[in-house]
C-alpha positions in Angstrom: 0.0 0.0 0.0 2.4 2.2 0.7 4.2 1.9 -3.0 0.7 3.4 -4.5 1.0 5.8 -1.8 4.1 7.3 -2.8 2.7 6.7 -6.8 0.2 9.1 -6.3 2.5 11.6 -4.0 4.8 11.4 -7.1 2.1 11.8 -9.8 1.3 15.0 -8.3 4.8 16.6 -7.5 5.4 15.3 -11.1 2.2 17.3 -12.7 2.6 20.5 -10.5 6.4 20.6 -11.5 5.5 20.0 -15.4 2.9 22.6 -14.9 5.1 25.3 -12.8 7.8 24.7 -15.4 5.3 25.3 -18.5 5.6 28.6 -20.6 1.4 28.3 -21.5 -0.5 30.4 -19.5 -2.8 28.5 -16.6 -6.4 27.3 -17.4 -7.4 30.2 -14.4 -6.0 32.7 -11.8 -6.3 29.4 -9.1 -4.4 27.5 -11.0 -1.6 30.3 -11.0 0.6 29.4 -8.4 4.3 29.6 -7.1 3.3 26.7 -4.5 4.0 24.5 -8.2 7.1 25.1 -8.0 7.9 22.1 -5.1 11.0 21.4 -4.0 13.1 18.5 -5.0 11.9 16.0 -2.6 8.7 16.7 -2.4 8.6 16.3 -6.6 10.3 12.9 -5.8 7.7 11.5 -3.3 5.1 12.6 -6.2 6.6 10.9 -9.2 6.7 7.8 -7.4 3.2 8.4 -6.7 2.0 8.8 -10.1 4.4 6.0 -11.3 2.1 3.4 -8.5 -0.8 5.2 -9.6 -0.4 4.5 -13.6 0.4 0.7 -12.3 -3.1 0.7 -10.4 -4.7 1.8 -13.4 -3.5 -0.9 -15.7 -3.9 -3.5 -13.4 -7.4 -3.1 -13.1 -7.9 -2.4 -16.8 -6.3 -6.3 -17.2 -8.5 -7.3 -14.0 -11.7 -6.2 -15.7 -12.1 -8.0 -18.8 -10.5 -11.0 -16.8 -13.1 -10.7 -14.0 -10.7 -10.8 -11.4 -13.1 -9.0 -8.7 -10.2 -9.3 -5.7 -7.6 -8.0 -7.3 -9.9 -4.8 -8.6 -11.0 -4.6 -4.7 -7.0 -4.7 -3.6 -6.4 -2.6 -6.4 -8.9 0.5 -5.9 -8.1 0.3 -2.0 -4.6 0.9 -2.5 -5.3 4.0 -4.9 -8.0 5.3 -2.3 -5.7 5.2 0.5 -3.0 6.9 -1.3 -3.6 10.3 0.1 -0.6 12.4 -0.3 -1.6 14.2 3.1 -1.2 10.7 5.3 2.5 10.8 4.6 5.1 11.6 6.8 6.3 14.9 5.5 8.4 17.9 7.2 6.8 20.9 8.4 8.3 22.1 4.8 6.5 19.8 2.6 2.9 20.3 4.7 3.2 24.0 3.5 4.4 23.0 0.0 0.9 20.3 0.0 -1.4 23.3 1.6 -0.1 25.8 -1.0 -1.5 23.7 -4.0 -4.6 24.9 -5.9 -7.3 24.4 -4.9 -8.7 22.4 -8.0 -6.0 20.5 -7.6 -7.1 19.5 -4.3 -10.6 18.8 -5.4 -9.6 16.2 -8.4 -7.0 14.5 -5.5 -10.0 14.2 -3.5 -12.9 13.5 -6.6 -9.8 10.7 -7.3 -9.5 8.8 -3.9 -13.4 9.2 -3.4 -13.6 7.6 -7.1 -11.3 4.7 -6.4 -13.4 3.5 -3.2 -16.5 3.3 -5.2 -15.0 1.3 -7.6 -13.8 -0.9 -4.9 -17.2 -1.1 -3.5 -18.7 -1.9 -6.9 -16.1 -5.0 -7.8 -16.8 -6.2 -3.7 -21.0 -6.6 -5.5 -19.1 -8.1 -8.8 -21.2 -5.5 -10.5 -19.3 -5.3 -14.1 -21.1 -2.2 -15.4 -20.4 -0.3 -12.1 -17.1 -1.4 -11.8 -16.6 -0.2 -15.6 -18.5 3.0 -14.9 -16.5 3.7 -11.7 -13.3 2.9 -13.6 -13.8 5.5 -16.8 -14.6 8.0 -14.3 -11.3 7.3 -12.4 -9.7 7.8 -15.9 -11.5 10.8 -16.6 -9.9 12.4 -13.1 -6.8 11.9 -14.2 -7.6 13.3 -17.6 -9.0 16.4 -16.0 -5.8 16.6 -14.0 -3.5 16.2 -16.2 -5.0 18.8 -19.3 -4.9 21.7 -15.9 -1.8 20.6 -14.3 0.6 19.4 -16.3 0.1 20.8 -20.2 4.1 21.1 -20.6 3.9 16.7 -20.0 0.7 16.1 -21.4 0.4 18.9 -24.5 -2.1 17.8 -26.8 -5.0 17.6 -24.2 -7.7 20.5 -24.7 -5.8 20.7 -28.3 -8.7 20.4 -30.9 -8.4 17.5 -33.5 -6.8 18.1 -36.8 -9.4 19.3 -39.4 -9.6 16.3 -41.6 -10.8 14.2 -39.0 -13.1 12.2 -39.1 -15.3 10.3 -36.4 
């Protein structure tokens, strides 16, 4: 548990520091914020995060199809309990973690809250919840990723080339 832990804490060092290094302007004034800039560390903790968290997201996308309802359950609990705030950090890093945007905090949140339902939905072996619960995980991310961290993830909020076609 404590290697999705320090995915997640990773993930989001690693998206604040792509976003605080980006030259595009942020999505809004709250996401304008020197607290992006984290310190070495901290950025650390948060790439290893993301890294666990990527490796949670694949594992149940295998899981799924395969119907393997535990290892979905063991999965989602690890990412729910993978709050970046139940580490052990300095004094430092707390005020780093409390400087963050706001919607940042809210998508951390809308994530961990997201990953417990989908545990609670594999626990009733319910395959459409579950599937639901899982795209909307994914979508979290998404949402993340296209505010936080355009400089790693560019070509979200980009519209598709003109030619095409659906």
């Amino acid at each position: 548990m404590s290697n999705i832990k320090s995915l997640f804490m990773g993930q989001l060092l690693f998206l604040a520091t792509a976003c605080g290094a980006s030259a595009a302007p942020p999505a809004s004034a709250d996401h304008a914020s020197a607290a992006l800039a984290l310190s070495p560390a901290l950025l650390d903790l948060f790439r290893a995060e993301m890294r666990e968290l990527l490796v949670g997201t694949q594992a149940i996308a295998s899981a799924l199809p395969a119907g393997d309802w535990d290892g979905i359950v063991a999965t989602s609990r690890q990412m729910k309990a993978s709050y970046v705030l139940e580490k052990k950090l300095t004094p430092a890093q707390e005020k780093e973690l409390a400087a963050l945007p706001g919607r940042f905090k809210e998508l951390d949140q809308g994530f961990h809250a997201r990953a417990g339902r989908l545990a609670d939905a594999a626990i009733k072996r319910d395959y459409e919840a579950v599937a639901f619960h899982y795209s909307r995980l994914l979508e979290t991310c998404a949402a993340c990723h296209a505010s936080f961290a355009a400089a790693r993830f560019p070509t979200f909020g980009t519209p598709p080339p003109a030619d095409h076609h659906h």
